[in-house]
C-alpha positions as YAML, in Angstrom:
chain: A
units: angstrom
residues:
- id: 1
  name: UNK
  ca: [-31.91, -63.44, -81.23]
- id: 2
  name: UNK
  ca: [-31.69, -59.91, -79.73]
- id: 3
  name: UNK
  ca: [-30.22, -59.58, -76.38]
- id: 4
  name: UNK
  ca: [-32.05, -57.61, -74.10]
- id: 5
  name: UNK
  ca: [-29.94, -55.38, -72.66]
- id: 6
  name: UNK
  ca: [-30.76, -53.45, -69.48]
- id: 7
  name: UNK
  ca: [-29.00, -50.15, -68.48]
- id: 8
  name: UNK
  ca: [-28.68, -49.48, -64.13]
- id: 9
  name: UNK
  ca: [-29.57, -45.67, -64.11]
- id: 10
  name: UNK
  ca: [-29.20, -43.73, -61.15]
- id: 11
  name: UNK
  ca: [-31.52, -40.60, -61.07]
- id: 12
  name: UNK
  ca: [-30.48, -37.65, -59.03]
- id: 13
  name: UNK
  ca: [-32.50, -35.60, -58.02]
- id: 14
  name: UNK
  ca: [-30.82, -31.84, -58.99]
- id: 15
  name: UNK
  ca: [-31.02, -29.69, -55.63]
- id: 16
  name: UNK
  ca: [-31.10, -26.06, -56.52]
- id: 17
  name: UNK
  ca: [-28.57, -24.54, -53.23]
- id: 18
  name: UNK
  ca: [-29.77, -20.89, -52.79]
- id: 19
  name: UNK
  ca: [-26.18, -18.84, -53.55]
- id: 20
  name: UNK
  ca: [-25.69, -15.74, -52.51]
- id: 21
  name: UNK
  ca: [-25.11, -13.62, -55.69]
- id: 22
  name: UNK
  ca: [-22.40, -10.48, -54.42]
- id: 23
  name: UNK
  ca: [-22.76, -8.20, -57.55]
- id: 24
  name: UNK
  ca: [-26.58, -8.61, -57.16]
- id: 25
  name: UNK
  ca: [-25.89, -7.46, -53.25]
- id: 26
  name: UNK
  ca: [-23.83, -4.70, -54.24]
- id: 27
  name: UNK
  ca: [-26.01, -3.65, -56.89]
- id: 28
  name: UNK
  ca: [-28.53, -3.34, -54.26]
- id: 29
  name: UNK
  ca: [-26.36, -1.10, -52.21]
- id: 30
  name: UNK
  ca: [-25.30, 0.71, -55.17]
- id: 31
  name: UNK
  ca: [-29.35, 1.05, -55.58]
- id: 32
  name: UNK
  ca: [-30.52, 2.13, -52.19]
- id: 33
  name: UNK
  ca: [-26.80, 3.69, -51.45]
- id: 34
  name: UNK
  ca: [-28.62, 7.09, -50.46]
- id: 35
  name: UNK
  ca: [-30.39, 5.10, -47.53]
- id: 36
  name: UNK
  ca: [-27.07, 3.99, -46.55]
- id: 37
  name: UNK
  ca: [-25.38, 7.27, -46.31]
- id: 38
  name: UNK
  ca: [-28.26, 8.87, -44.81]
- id: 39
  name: UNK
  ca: [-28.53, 6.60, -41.82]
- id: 40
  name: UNK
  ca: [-24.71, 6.27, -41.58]
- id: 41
  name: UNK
  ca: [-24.74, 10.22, -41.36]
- id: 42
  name: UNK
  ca: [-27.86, 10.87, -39.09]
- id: 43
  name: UNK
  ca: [-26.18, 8.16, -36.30]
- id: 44
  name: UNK
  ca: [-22.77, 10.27, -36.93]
- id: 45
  name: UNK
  ca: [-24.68, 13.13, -36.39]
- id: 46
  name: UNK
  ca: [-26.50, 12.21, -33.64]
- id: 47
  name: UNK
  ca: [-22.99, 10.88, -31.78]
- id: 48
  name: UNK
  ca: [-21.41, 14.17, -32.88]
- id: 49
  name: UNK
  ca: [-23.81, 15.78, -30.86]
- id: 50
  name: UNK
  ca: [-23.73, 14.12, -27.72]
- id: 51
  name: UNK
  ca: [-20.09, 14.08, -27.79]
- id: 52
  name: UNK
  ca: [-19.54, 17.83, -27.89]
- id: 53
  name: UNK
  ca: [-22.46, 18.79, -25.71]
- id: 54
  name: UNK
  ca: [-22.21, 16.03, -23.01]
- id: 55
  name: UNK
  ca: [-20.29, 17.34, -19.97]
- id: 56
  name: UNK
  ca: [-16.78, 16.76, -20.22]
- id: 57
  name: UNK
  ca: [-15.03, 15.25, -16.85]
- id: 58
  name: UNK
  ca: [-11.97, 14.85, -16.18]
- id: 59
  name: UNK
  ca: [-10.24, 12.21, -14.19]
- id: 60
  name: UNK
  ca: [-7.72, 12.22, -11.16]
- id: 61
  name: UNK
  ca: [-6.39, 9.18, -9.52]
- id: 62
  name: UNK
  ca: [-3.78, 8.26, -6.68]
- id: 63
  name: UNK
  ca: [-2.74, 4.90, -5.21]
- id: 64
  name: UNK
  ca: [-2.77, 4.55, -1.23]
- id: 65
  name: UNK
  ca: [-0.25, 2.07, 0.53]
- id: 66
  name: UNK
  ca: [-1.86, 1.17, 3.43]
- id: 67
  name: UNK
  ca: [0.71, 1.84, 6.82]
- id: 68
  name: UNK
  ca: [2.08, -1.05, 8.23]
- id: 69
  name: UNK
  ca: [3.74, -2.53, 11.22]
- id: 70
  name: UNK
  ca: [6.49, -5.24, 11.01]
- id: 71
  name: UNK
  ca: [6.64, -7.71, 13.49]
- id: 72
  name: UNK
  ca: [9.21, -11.17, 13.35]
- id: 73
  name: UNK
  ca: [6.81, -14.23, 12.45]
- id: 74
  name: UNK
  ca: [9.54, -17.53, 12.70]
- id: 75
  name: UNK
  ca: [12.07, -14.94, 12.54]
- id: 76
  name: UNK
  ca: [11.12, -13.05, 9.23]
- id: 77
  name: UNK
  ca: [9.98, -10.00, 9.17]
- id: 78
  name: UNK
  ca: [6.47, -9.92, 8.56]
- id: 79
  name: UNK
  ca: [3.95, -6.96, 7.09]
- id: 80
  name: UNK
  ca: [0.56, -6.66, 9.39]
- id: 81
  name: UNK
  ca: [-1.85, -3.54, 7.55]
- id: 82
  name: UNK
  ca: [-3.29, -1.52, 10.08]
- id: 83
  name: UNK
  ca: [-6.60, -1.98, 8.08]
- id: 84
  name: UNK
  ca: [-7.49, -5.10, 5.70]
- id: 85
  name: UNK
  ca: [-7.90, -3.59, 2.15]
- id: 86
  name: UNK
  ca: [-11.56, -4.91, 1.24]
- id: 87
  name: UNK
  ca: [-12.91, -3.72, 4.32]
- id: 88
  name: UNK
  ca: [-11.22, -0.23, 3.78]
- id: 89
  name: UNK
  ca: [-12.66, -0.51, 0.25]
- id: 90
  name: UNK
  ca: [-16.53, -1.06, 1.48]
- id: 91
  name: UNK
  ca: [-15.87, 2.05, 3.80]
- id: 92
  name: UNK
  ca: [-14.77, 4.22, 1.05]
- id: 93
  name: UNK
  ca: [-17.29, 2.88, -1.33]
- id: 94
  name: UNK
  ca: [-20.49, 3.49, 1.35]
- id: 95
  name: UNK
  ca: [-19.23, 6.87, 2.67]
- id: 96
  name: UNK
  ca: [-18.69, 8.27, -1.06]
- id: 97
  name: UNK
  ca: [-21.80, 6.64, -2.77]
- id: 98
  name: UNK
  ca: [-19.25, 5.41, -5.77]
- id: 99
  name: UNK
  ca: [-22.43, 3.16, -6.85]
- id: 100
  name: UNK
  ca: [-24.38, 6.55, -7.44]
- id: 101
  name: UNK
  ca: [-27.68, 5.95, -6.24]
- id: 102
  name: UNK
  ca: [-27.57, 8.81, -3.83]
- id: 103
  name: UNK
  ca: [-25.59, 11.05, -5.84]
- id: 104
  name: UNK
  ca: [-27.14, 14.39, -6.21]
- id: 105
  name: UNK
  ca: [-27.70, 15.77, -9.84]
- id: 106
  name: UNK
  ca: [-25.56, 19.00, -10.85]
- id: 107
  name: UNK
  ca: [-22.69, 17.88, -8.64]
- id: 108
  name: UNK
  ca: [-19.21, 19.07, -10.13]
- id: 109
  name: UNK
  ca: [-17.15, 16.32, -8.44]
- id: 110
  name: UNK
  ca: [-17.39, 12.58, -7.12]
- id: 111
  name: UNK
  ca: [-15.37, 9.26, -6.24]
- id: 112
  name: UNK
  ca: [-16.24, 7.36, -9.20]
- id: 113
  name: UNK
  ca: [-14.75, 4.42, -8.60]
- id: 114
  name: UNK
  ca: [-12.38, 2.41, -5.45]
- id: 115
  name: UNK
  ca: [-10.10, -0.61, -7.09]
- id: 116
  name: UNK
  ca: [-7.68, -2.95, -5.29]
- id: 117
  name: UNK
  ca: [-5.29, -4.55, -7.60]
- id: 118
  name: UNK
  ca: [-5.03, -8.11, -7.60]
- id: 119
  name: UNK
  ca: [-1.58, -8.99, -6.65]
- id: 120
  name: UNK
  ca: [-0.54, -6.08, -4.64]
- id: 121
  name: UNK
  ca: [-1.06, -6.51, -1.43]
- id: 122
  name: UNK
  ca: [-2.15, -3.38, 0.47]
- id: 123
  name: UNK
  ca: [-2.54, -1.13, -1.80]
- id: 124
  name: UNK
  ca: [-5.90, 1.13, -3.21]
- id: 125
  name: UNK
  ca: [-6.26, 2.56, -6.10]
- id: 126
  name: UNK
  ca: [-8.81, 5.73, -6.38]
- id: 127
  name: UNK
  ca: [-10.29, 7.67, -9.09]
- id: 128
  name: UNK
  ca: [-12.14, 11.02, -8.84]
- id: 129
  name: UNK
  ca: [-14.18, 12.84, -11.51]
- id: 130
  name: UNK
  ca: [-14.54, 16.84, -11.75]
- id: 131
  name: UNK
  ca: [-16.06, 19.13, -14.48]
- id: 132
  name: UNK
  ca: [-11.93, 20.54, -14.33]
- id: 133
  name: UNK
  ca: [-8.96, 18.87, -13.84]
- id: 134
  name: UNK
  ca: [-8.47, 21.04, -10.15]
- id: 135
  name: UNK
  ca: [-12.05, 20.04, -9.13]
- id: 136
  name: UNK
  ca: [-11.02, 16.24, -9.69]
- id: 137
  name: UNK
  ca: [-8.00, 17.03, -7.75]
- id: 138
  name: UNK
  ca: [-9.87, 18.69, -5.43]
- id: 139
  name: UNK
  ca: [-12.30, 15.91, -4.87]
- id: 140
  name: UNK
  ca: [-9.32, 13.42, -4.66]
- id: 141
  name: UNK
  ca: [-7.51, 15.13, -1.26]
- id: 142
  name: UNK
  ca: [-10.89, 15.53, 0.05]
- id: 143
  name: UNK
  ca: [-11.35, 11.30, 0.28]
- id: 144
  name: UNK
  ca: [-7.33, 11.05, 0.78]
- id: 145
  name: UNK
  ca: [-7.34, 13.31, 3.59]
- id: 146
  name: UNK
  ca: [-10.73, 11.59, 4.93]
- id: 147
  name: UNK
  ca: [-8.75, 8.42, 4.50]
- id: 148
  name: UNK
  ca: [-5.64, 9.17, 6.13]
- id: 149
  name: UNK
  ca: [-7.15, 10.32, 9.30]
- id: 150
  name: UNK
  ca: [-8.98, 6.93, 9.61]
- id: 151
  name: UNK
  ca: [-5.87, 5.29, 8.83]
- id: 152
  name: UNK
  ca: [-3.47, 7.87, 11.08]
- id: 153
  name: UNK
  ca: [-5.87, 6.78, 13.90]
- id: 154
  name: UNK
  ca: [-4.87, 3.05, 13.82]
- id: 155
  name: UNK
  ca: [-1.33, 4.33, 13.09]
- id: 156
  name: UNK
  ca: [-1.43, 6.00, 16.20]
- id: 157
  name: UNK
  ca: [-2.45, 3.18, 18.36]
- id: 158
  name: UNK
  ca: [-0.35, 0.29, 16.93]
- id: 159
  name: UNK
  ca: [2.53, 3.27, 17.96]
- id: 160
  name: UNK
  ca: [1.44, 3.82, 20.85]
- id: 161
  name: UNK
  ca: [1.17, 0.00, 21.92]
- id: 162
  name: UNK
  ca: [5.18, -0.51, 20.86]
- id: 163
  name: UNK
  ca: [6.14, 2.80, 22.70]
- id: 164
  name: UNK
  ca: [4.27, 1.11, 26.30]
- id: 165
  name: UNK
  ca: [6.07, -1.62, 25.43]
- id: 166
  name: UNK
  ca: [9.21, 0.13, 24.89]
- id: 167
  name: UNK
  ca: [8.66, 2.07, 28.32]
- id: 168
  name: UNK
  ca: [8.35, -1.31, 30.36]
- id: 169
  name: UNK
  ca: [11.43, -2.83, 28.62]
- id: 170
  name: UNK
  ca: [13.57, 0.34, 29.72]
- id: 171
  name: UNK
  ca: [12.21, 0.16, 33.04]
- id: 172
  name: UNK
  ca: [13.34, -3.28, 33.35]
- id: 173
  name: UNK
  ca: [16.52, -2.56, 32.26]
- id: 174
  name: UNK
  ca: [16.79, 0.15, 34.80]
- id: 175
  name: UNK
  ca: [15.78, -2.19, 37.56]
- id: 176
  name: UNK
  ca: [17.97, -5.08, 36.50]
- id: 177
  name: UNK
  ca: [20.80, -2.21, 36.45]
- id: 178
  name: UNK
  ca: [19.97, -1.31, 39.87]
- id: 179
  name: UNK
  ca: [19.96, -4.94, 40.77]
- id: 180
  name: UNK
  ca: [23.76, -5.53, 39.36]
- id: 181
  name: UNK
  ca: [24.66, -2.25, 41.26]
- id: 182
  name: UNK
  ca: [23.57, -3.68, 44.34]
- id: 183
  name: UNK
  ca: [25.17, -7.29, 43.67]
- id: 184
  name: UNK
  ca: [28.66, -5.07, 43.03]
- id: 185
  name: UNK
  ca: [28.19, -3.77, 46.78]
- id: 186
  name: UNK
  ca: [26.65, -7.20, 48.32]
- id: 187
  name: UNK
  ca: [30.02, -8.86, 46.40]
- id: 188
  name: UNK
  ca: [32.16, -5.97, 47.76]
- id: 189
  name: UNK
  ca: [30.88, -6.58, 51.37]
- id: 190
  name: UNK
  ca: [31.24, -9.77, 51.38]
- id: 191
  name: UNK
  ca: [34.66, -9.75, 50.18]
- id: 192
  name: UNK
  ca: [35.56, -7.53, 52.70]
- id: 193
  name: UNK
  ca: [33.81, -9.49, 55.36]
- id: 194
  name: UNK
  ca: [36.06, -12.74, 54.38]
- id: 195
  name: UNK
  ca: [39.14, -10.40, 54.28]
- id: 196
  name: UNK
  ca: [38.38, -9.85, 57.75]
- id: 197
  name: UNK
  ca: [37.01, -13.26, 59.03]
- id: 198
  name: UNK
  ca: [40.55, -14.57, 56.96]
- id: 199
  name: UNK
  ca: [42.50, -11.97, 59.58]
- id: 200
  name: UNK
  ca: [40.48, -12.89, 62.59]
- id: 201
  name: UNK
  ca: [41.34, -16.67, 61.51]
- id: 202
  name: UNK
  ca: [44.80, -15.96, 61.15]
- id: 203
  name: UNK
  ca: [44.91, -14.62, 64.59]
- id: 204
  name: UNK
  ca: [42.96, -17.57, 66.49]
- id: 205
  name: UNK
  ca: [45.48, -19.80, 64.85]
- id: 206
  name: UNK
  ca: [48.59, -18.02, 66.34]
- id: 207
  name: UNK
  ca: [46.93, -18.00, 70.04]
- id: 208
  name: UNK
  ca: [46.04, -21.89, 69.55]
- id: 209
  name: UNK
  ca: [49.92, -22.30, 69.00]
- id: 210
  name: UNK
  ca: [50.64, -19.77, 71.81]
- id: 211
  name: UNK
  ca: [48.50, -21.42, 74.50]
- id: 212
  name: UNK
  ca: [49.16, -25.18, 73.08]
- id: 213
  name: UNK
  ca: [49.78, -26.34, 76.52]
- id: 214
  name: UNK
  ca: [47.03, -24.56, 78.10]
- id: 215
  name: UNK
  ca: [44.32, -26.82, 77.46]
- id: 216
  name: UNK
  ca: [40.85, -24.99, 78.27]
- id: 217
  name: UNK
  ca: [41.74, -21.92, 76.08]
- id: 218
  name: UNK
  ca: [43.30, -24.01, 73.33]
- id: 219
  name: UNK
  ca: [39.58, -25.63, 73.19]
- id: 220
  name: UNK
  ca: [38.15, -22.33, 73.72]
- id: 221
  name: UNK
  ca: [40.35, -20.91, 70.53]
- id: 222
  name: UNK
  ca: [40.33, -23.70, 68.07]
- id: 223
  name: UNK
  ca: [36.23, -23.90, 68.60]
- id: 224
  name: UNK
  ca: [36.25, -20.12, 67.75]
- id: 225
  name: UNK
  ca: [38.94, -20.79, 64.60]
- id: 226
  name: UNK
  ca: [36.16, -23.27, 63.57]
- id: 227
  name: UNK
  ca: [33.34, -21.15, 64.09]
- id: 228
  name: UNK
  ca: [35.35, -18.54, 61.73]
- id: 229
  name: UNK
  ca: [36.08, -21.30, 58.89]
- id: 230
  name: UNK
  ca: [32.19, -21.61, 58.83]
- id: 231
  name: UNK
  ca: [31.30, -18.29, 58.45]
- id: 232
  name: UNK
  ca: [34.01, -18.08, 56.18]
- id: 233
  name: UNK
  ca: [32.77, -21.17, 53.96]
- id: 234
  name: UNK
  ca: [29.33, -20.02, 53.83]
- id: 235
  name: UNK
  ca: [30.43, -16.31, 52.71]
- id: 236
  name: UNK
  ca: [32.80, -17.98, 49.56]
- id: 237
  name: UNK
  ca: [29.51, -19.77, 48.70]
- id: 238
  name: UNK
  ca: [27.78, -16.73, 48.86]
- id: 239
  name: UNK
  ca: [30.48, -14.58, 46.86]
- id: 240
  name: UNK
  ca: [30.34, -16.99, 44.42]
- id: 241
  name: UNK
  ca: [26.70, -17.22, 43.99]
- id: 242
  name: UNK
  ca: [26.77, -13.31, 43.06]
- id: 243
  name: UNK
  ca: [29.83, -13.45, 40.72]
- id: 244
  name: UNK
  ca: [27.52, -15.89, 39.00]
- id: 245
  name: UNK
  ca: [24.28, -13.74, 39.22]
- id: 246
  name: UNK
  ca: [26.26, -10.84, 38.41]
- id: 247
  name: UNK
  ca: [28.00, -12.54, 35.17]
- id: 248
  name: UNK
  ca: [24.49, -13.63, 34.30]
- id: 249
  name: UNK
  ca: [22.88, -10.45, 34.39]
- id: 250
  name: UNK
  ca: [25.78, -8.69, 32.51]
- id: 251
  name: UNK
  ca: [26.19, -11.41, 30.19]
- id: 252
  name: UNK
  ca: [22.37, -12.56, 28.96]
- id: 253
  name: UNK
  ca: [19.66, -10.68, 31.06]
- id: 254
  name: UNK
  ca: [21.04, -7.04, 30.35]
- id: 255
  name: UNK
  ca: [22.14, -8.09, 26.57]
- id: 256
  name: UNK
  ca: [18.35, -9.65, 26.12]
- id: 257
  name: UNK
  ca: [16.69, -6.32, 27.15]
- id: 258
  name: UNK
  ca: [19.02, -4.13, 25.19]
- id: 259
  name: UNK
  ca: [18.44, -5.76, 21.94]
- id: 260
  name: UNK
  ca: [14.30, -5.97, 23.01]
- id: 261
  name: UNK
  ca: [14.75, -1.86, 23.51]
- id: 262
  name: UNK
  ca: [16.82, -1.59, 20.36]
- id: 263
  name: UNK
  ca: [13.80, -3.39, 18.23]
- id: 264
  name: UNK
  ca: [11.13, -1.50, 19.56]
- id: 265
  name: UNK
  ca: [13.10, 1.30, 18.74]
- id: 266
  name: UNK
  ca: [13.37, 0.49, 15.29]
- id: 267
  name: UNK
  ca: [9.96, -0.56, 15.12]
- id: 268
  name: UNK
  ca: [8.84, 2.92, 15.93]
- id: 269
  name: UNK
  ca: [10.51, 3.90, 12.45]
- id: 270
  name: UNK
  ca: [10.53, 3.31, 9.10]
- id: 271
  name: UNK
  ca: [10.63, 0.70, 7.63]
- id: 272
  name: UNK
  ca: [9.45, -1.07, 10.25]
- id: 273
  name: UNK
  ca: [6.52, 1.00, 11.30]
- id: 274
  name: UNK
  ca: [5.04, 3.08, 8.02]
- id: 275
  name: UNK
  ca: [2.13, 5.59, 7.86]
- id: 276
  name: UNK
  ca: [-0.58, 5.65, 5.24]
- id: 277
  name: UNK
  ca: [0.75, 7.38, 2.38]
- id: 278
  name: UNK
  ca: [0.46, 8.15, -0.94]
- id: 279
  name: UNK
  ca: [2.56, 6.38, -3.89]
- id: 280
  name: UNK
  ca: [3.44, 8.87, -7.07]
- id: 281
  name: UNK
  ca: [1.53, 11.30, -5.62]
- id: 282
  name: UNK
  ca: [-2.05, 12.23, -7.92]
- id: 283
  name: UNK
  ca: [-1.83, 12.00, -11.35]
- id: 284
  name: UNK
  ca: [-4.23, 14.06, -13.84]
- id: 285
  name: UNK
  ca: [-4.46, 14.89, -17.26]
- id: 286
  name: UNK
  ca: [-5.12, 18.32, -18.63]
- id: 287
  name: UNK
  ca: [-7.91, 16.86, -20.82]
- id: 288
  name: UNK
  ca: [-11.56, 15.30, -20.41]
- id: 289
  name: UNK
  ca: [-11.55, 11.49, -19.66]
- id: 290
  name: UNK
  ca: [-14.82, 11.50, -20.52]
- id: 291
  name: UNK
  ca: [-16.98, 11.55, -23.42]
- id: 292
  name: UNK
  ca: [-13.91, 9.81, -25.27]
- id: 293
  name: UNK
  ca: [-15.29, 11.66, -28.63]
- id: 294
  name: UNK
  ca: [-13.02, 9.68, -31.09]
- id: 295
  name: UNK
  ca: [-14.12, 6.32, -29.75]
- id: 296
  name: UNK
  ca: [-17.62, 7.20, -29.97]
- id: 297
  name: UNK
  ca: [-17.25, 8.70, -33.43]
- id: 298
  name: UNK
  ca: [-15.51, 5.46, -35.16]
- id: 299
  name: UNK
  ca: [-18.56, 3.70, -32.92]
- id: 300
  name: UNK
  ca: [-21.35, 5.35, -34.34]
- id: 301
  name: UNK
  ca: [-19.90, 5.46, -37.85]
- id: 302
  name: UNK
  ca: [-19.42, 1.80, -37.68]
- id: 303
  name: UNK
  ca: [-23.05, 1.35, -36.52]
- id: 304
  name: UNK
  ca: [-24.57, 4.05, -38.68]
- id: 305
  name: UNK
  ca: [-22.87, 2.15, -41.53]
- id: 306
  name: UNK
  ca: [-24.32, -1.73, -40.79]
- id: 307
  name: UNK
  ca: [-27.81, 0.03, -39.59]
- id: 308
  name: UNK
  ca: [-27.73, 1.42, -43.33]
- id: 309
  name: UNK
  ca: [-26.73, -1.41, -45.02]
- id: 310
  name: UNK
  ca: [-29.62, -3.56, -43.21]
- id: 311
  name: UNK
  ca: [-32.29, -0.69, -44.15]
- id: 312
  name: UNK
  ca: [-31.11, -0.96, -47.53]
- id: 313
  name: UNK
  ca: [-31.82, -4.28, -48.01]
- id: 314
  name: UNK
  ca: [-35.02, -4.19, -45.97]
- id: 315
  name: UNK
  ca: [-36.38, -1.41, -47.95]
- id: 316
  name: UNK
  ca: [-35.13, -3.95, -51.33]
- id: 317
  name: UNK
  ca: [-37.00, -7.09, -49.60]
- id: 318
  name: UNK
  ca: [-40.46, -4.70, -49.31]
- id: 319
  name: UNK
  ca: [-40.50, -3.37, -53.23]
- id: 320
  name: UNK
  ca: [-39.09, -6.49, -54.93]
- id: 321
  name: UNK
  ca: [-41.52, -9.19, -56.11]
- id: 322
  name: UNK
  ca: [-42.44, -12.12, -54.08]
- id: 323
  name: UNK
  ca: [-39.62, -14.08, -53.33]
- id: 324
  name: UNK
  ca: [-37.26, -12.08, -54.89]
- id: 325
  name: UNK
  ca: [-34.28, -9.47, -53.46]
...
């Protein structure tokens, strides 16, 4: 009896993957290699061109600190910029047209560009261009010199404001002066004046013994003697008062308005009180920044290069067969 023996097959279908084939691609290139060169060397061409007949420019920067007055915020010293740094910016950038949309053609020098760095606070960064190196330079102290006498302006007032200021506090000082000169002679008067009432005193007390017996001038004397300790009473209140006033004044009011007219002082100085300057001065080169003809040499090469290698196989694509590279 035969067995019947069934077989499971599994059919698979066979996928044919497209592979890309490398020797056939470079025998392509190999093929069309002539395209290749002669669009990598008519881009080359075309960038050596432009980069030796463009107008070279060259470049000159400087960095501004803006000036500064330091005033004692919870007693540290605190930086306050005559002029905030973004709004100085959008001045330089309107009045100099660093955008370029008014900038007249055939110009030999310009702002090209206003930057603030990031983390340092008050300063400006700006860059000139100029068909030479001294026209860039040039250009530069033209905006720097615009700049500073904006800047010199507020420099002026903020000194002005702590030299009124200084004024009043010396005139105070001069009036409290006069004041303790005139508490000296008050204190001198008065000590005098209880010298004297002390004498007088002295005197009424010998009579009262003298006339002891003799009753109406007795009464007549020791009303005077008490009349005299009064005075006298009233007078060591008043002496003291001005020793006090006049230790006060000597001690805090005096010291307190010296060492206000000693800060202002120093605040009319640096480092307390600085002027818009420049920091490292203006820096050039004695070359063009611009065209940077290396950089667009390797560019074009590089993209003369791929453009030929994508005409190569384009041209391949048109001649071969259907379907076929």
């Amino acid at each position: 009896m035969e067995k019947n023996q069934h077989y499971n097959t599994e059919y698979k279908p066979y996928i044919e993957e497209d592979e890309i084939d490398l020797r056939e691609l470079f025998a392509v290139l190999k093929r069309r290699k002539w395209i290749v060169f002669i669009a990598a060397g008519l881009v080359f061409v075309a960038a050596l061109i432009y980069a030796f007949t463009s107008t070279p420019w060259y470049e000159a920067k400087a960095t501004i600190e803006i000036g500064y007055n330091t005033v004692s915020t919870n007693s540290r010293p605190t930086k306050v910029y005559f002029d905030d740094t973004e709004s100085l910016k959008h001045y330089i950038d309107v009045r100099y047209d660093t955008a370029g949309k008014f900038r007249k053609k055939g110009i030999k020098s310009y702002l090209k560009e206003v930057e603030v760095p990031r983390k340092a606070q008050g300063f400006i960064t700006l860059k000139t261009y100029g068909l030479s190196s001294g026209l860039a330079v040039d250009e530069l102290k033209k905006v720097l010199n615009d700049v500073m006498s904006k800047e010199n302006v507020l420099y002026n007032n903020v000194k002005s404001t702590i030299s009124k200021e200084l004024l009043l506090k010396k005139e105070q000082y001069k009036s409290v002066e006069n004041r303790l000169n005139d508490l000296i002679r008050q204190l001198n008067n008065v000590e005098k004046t209880i010298n004297l009432k002390n004498k007088v005193l002295e005197g009424l007390k010998k009579g009262s013994k003298a006339f002891y017996k003799q009753t109406k001038i007795y009464m007549l004397l020791s009303l005077q003697e008490n009349i005299i300790q009064n005075e006298i009473f009233s007078l060591v209140i008043k002496e003291e008062s001005i020793k006090n006033e006049i230790n006060r004044i000597k001690t805090v009011t005096l010291p307190s308005i010296n060492y206000s007219i000693i800060s202002l002082q120093s605040r009319l100085e640096p480092p307390y009180l600085v002027m818009t300057r420049v920091v490292g001065g203006i820096k050039t080169h004695d070359y063009p920044l611009k065209p940077k003809k290396k950089l667009i040499l390797v560019v074009a090469l590089v993209t003369g290069l791929i453009l030929g290698v994508f005409l190569a196989f384009f041209v391949e694509y048109i001649k071969s067969p259907a379907g076929e590279i």
